[in-house]
C-alpha positions as CSV (number, residue, x, y, z in Angstrom):
1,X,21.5,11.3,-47.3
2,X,23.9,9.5,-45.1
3,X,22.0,6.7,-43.1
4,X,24.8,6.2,-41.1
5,X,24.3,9.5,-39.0
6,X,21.6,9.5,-37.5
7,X,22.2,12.7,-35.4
8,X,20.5,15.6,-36.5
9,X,20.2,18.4,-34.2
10,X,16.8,19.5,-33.0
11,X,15.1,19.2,-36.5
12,X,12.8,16.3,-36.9
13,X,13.2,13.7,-38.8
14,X,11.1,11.8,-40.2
15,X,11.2,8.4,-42.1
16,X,8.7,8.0,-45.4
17,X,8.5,4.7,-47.2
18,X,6.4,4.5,-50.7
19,X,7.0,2.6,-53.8
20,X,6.0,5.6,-56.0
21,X,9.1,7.5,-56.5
22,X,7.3,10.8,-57.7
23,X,5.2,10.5,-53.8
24,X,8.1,10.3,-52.3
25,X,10.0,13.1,-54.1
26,X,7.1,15.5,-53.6
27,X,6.3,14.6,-50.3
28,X,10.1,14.6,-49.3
29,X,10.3,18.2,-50.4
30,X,7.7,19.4,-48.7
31,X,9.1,18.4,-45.6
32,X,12.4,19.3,-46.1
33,X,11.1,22.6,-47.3
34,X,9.9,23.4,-43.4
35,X,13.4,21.8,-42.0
36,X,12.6,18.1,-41.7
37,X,15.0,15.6,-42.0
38,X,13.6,13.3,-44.3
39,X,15.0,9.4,-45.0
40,X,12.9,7.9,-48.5
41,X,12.9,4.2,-49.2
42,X,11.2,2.3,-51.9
43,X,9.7,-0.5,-50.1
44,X,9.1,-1.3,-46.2
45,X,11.7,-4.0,-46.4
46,X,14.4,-1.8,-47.3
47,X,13.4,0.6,-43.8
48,X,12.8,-2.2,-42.1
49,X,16.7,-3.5,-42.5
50,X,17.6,0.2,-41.8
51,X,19.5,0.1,-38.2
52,X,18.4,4.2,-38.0
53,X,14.6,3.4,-38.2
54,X,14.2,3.6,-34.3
55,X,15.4,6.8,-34.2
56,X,13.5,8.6,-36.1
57,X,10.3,10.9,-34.9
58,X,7.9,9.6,-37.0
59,X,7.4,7.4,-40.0
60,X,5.0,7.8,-42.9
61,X,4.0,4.9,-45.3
62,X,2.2,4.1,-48.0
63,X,-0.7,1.1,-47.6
64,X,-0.3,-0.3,-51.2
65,X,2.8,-1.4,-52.0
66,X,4.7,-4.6,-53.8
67,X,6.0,-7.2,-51.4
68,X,5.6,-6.0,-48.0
69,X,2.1,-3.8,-47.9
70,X,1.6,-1.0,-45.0
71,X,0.1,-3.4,-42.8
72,X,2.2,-5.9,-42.7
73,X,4.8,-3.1,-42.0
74,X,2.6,-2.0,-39.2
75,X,2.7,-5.3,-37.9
76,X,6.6,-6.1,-38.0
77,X,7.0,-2.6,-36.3
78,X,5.0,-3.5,-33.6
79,X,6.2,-7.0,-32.7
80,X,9.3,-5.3,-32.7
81,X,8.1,-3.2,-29.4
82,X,8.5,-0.4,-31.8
83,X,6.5,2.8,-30.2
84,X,7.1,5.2,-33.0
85,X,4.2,6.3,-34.5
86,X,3.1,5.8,-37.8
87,X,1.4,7.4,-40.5
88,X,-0.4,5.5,-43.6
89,X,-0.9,7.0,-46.5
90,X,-4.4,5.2,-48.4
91,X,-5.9,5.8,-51.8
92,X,-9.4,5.9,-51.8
93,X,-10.1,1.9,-52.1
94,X,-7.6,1.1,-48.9
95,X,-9.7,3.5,-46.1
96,X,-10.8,-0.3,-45.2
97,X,-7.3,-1.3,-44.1
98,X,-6.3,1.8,-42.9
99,X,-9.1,1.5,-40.5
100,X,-7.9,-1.9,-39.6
101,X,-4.4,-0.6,-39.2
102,X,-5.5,2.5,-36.7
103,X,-7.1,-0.4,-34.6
104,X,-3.5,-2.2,-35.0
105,X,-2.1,0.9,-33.5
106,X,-1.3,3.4,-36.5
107,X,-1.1,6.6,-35.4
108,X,-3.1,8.5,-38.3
109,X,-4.0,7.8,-41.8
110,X,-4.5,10.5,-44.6
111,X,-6.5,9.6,-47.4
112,X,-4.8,10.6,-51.0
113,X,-5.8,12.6,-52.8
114,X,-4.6,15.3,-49.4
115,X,-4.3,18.9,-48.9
116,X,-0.5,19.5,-48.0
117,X,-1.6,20.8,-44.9
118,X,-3.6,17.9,-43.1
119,X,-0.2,15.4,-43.9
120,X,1.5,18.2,-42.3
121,X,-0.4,18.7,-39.3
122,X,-1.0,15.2,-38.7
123,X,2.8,14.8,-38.9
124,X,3.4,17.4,-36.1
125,X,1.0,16.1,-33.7
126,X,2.6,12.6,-34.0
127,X,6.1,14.1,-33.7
128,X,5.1,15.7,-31.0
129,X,3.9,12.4,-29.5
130,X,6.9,10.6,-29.9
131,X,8.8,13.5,-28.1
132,X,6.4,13.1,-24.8
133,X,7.3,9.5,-24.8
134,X,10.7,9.7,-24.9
135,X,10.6,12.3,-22.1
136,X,8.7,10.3,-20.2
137,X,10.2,6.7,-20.6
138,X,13.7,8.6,-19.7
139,X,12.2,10.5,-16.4
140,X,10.8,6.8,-16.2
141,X,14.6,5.2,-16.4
142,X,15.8,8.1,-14.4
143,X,12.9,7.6,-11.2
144,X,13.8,3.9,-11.9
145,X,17.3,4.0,-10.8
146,X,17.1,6.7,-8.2
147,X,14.2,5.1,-6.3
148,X,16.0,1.8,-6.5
149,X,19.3,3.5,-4.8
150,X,17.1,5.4,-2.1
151,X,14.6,2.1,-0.7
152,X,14.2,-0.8,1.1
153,X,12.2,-3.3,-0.3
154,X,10.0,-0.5,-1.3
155,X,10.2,2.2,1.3
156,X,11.5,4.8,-0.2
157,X,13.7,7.3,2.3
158,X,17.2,9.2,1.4
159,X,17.1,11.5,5.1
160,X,19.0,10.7,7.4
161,X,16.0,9.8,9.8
162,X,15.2,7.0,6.8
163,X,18.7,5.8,6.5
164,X,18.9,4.9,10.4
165,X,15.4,3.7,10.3
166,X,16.8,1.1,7.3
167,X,19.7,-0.1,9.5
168,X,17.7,-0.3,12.5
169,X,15.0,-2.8,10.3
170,X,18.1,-4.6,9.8
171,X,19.1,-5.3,12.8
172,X,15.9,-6.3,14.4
173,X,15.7,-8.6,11.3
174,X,18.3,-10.6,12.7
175,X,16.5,-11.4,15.7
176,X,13.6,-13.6,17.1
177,X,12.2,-11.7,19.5
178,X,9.0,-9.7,18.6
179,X,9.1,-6.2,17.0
180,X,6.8,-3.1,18.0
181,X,6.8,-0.6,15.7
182,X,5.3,2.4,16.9
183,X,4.0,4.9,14.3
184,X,1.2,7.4,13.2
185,X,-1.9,6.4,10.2
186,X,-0.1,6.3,7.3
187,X,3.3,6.4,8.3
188,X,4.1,2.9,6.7
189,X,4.1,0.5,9.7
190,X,3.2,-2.6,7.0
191,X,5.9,-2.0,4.7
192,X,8.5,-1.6,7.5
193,X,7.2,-4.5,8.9
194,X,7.4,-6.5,5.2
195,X,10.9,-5.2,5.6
196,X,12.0,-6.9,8.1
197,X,10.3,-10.2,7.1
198,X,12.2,-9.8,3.9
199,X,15.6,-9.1,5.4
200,X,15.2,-11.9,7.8
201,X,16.1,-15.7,7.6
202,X,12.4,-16.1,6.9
203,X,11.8,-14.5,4.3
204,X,11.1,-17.8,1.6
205,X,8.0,-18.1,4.6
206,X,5.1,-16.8,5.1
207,X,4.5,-13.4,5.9
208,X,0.7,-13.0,7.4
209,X,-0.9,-9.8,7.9
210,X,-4.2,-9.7,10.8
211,X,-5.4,-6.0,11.2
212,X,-6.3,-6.6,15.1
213,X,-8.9,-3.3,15.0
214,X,-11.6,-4.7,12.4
215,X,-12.0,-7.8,14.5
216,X,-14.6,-8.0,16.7
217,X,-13.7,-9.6,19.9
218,X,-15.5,-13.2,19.6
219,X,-13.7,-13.0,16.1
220,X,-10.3,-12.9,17.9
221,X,-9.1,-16.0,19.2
222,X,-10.5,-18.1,16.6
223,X,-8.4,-15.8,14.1
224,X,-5.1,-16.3,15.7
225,X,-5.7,-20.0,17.4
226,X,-7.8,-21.4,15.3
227,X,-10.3,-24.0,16.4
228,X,-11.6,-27.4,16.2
229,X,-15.1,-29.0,15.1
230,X,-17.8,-27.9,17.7
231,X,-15.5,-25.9,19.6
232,X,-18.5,-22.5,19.7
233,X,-21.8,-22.5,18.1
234,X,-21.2,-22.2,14.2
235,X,-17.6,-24.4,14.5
236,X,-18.7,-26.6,12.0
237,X,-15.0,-27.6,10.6
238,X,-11.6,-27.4,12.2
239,X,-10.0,-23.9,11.6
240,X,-6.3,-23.7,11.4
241,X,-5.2,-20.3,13.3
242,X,-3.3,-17.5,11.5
243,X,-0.2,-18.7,14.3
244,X,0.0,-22.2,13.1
245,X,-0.1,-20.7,9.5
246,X,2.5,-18.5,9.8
247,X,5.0,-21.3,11.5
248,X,8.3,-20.2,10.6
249,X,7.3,-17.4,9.1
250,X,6.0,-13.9,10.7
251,X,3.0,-12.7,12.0
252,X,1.7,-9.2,12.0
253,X,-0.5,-7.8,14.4
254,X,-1.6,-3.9,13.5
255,X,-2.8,-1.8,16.2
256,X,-1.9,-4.3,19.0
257,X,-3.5,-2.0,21.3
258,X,-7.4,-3.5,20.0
259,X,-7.1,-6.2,21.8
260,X,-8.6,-7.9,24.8
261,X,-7.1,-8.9,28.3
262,X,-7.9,-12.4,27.7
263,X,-6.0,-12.8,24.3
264,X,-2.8,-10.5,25.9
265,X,-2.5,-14.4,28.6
266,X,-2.6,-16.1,25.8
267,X,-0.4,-14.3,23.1
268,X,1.9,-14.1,26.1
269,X,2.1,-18.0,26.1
270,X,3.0,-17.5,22.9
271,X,5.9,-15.6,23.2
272,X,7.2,-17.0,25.7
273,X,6.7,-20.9,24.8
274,X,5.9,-20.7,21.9
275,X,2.7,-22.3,22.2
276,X,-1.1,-22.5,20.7
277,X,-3.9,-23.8,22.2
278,X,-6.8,-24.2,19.1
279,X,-10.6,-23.3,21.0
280,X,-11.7,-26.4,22.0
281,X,-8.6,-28.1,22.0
282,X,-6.4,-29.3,25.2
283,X,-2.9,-30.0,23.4
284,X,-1.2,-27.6,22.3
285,X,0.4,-26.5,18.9
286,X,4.4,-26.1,18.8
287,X,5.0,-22.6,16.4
288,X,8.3,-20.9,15.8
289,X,6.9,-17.5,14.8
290,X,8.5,-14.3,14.5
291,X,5.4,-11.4,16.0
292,X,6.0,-8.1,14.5
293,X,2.8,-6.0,16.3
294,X,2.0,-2.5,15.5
295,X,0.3,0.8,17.6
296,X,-0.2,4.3,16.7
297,X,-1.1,5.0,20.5
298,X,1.3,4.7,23.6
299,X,1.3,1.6,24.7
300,X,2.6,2.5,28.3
301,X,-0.6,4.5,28.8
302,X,-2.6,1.6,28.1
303,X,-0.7,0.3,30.5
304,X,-1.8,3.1,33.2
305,X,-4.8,3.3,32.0
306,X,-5.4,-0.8,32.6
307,X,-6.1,-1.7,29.2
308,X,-2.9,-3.5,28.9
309,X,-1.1,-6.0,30.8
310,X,2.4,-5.1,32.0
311,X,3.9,-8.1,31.3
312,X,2.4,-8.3,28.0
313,X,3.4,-5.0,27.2
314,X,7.4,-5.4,28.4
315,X,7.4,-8.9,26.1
316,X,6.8,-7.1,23.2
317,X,8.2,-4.5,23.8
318,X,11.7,-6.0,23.4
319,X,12.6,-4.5,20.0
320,X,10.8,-1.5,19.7
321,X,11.0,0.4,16.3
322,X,9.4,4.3,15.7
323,X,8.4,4.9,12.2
324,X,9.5,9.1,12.0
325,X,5.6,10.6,10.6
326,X,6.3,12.3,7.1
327,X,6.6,16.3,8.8
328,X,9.8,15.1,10.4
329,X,11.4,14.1,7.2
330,X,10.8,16.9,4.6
331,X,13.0,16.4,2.7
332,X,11.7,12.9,0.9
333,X,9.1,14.4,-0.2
334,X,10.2,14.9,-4.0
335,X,11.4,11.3,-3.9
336,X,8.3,9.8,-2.6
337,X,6.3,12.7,-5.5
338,X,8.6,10.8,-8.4
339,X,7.3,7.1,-7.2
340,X,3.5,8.1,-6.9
341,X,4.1,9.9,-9.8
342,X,5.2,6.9,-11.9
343,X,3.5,4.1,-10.3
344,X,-0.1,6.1,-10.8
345,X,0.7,7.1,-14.4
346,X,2.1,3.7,-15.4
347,X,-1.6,2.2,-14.0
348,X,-3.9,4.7,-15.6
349,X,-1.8,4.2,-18.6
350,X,-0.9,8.5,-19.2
351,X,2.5,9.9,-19.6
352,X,4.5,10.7,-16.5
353,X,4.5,14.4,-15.6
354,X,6.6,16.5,-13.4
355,X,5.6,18.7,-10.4
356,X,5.7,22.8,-11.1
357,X,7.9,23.8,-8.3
358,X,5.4,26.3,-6.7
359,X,3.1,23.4,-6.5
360,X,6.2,21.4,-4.9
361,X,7.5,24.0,-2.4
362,X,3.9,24.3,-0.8
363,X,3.2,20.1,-0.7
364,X,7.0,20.3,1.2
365,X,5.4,23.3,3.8
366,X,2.4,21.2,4.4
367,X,2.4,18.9,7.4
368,X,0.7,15.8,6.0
369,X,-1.3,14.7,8.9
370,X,-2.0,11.3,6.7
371,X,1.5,11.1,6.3
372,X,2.8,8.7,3.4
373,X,-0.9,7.6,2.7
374,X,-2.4,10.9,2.3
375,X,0.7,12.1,-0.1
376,X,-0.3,9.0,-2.3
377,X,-3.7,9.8,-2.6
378,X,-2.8,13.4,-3.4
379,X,-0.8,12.4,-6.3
380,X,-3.3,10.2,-7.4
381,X,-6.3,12.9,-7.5
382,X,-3.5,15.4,-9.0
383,X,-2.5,12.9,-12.0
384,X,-5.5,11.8,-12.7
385,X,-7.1,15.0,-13.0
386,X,-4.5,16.4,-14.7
387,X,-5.7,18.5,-18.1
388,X,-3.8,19.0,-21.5
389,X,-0.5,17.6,-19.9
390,X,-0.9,19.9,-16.7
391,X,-0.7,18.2,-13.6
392,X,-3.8,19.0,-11.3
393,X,-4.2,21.5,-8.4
394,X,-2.8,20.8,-4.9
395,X,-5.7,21.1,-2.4
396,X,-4.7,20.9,1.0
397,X,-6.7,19.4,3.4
398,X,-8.1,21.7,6.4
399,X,-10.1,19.3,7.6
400,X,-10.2,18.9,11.4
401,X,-7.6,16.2,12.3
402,X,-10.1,13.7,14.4
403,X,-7.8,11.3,14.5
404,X,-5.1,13.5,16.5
405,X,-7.9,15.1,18.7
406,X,-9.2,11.9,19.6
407,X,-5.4,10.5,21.3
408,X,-4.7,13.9,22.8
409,X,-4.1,13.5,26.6
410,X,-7.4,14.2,29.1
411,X,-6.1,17.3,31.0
412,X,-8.2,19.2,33.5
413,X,-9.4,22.8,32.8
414,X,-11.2,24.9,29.9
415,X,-9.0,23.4,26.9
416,X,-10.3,20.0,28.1
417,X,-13.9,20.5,28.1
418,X,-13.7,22.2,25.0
419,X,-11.5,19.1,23.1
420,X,-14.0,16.9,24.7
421,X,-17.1,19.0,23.5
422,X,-15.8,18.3,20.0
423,X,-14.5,14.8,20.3
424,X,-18.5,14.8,21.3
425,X,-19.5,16.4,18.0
426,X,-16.9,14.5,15.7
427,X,-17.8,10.8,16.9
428,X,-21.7,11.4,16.7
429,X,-21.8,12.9,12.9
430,X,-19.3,9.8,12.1
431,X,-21.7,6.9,14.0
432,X,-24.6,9.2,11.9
433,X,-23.2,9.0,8.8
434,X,-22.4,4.9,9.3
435,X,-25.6,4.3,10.7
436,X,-24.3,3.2,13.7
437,X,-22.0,0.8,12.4
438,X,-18.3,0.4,14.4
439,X,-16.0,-1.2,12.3
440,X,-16.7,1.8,9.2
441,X,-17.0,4.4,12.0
442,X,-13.9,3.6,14.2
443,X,-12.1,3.2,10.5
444,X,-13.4,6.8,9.6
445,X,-12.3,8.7,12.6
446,X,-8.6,6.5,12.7
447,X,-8.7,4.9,16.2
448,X,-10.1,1.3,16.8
449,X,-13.0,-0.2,17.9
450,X,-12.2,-0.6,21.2
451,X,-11.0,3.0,21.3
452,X,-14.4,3.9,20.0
453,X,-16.5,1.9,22.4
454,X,-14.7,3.3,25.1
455,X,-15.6,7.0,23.9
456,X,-19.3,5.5,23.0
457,X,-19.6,4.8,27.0
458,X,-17.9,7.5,28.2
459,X,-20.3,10.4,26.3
460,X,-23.2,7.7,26.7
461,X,-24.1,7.1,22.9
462,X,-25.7,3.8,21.9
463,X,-25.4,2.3,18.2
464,X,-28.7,1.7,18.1
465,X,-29.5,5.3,18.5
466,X,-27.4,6.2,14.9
467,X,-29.5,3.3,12.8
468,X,-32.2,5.1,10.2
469,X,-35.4,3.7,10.5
């Protein structure tokens, strides 16, 4: 057979090594016979200096052999990042090392004397095997290069919507002055804010992350200021702030909108000086800083409302950037699909698998109130529950949307009392369920704490009254 053409049309083909030259006839044939293309050699070191060995389906060897054995075949294959599969053949006093060489990563072993049968349908499963992961380290290559095309720094987008979102992260990259980016849950307002870090002359600096909402307020100001020895009860050690830490670097602040009057003065020296005053501490800390903050709630209501100061709210409000929520942009879907797909496969360590289109066409109809968050988790549940190579159902979630009920606007009248009737309903079996406890409840029902306080006095509920005995 010519080794030098190793292109055989869609028969399989399949490599067999064995000293004894009446195995390999006899095996040889009985491939051949059911339109394998079959390649013999006489010792592993002869396949082994073979150029055409990583192309073929599958590769059957013998365990006892002069020279080179079947396991130390097995191991030159593998320290070669080979991922064919391979086959050993063992007589009846090798089942020892052909155990050893399944734990090595053989892919079968068939013990002689064999039925023709079993080498034959051990043969196809592994051929079959080998054809799954060359389709899926090619959709793997494939995904690679067409996600790397389509992102920035990870955020994956090819709609138009995305493309001026990525110039605009450019821009405001350029710039000192504080971001806001404004954006539903889910939507990605951390990675377009790592973005921006990363495009930036800062980006060999630190990039700090401080989710505003799970802080209680006493937790606040020692978070972001820091604070010296004795400064409150339980200061026993000087604290550097998250501020001081992120000194020519960036700083973000997610959901901006948690927190208090009193830290809004002094952020605002911040941004405007550029100065930190540490609790307990009368000289202040010179930062260079760049404050990204983020809000899923209009900010100019808090503003009406009196939960925000205007000048506060103007100062960072100086770049403001809208992250589009995933309805509006459709058409990423598949993209975004291929990513989940072959990050979640890649960690649980299956092949990657492609979407049916009828399960596609209705995950590009739904509207993904959980937006790029949601769509991960989907794919996640769908991969992993995936049977016999078949990607799992899509189950859309008709849950009620608390999250959206909970920011629509108060407005007089039937529909009101009604919203606020279950607003009632949705916050009480949350704080039930929690045992009272805000930072898991406000997190379940996706506003903050403050948000949920607020609703806590406005329907009269107590904590206290949600705690089992």
């Amino acid at each position: 057979m010519n080794r030098n053409n190793t292109k055989v049309g869609k028969k399989h083909c399949l490599a067999l090594i064995d000293d004894d030259e009446a195995a390999r006839v006899s095996i040889s044939q009985m491939f051949k016979l059911r339109s394998y293309n079959v390649e013999v050699f006489s010792s592993a070191e002869m396949a082994l200096s073979w150029p055409g060995l990583v192309n073929m389906d599958t590769i059957i060897s013998d365990i006892k052999m002069p020279g080179m054995n079947g396991e130390m075949f097995l191991d030159e294959i593998k320290s070669r990042q080979c991922k064919l599969p391979v086959i050993m053949i063992t007589g009846h006093g090798d089942v020892s090392m052909a155990v050893r060489c399944l734990k090595k990563g053989a892919y079968d072993f068939v013990e002689k004397p064999f039925e023709d049968e079993v080498l034959l349908a051990s043969v196809a499963r592994a051929v079959e095997k080998n054809a799954l992961q060359k389709e899926s380290d090619e959709l793997r290559h494939r995904l690679d290069f067409f996600i790397k095309e389509e992102s920035l720094f990870g955020i994956i987008g090819k709609s138009r919507i995305m493309q001026d979102l990525f110039e605009h992260i450019q821009i405001v990259s350029k710039s000192v002055e504080p971001v806001l980016l404004h954006g539903e849950t889910g939507s990605g307002k951390e990675m377009v804010a790592r973005a921006i870090h990363l495009e930036s002359n800062r980006a060999k600096k630190a990039f700090i992350a401080v989710n505003m909402g799970a802080l209680s307020e006493n937790l606040v100001e020692s978070e972001l200021f820091g604070h010296v020895r004795g400064a409150f009860t339980g200061a026993i050690s000087k604290r550097e702030g998250k501020l001081v830490a992120a000194d020519r670097g960036t700083l973000l602040l997610d959901e901006i909108e948690s927190i208090s009057m009193s830290t809004q003065i002094k952020l605002l020296r911040v941004l405007e000086d550029g100065l930190v005053f540490p609790l307990g501490q009368d000289k202040p800390v010179k930062v260079d800083v760049k404050i990204i903050a983020t809000s899923k709630v209009d900010l100019k209501e808090q503003v009406i409302k009196g939960l925000m100061r205007e000048d506060f709210y103007y100062r960072i409000m100086v770049l403001p950037v809208t992250i589009p929520p995933l309805r509006e942009r459709a058409e990423d879907i598949p993209l975004l699909l291929s990513h989940f797909i072959k990050v979640t496969a890649e960690r649980n360590g299956i092949p990657i698998m492609q979407i049916p289109d009828n399960i596609l066409n209705q995950m590009m109809e739904y509207s993904w109130p959980g937006n790029i968050r949601e769509l991960k988790h989907c794919v996640e549940r769908m991969i992993i529950t995936a049977k016999d190579g078949l990607i799992g159902p899509f189950i859309m979630d008709h849950n009620f949307d608390s999250s959206r009920l909970l920011s629509l606007p108060g407005t007089p009248g039937k529909l009101h009392d009604e919203l606020e009737n279950v607003e009632n309903k949705v916050i009480k079996a949350c704080l039930s369920d929690n045992e009272g406890e805000i930072n898991p409840s406000a997190r379940d029902l996706g506003i903050s704490r403050r948000a949920l306080y607020e609703r806590m006095k406005k329907y009269g509920m107590n904590k206290e009254d949600f705690k089992r005995p």
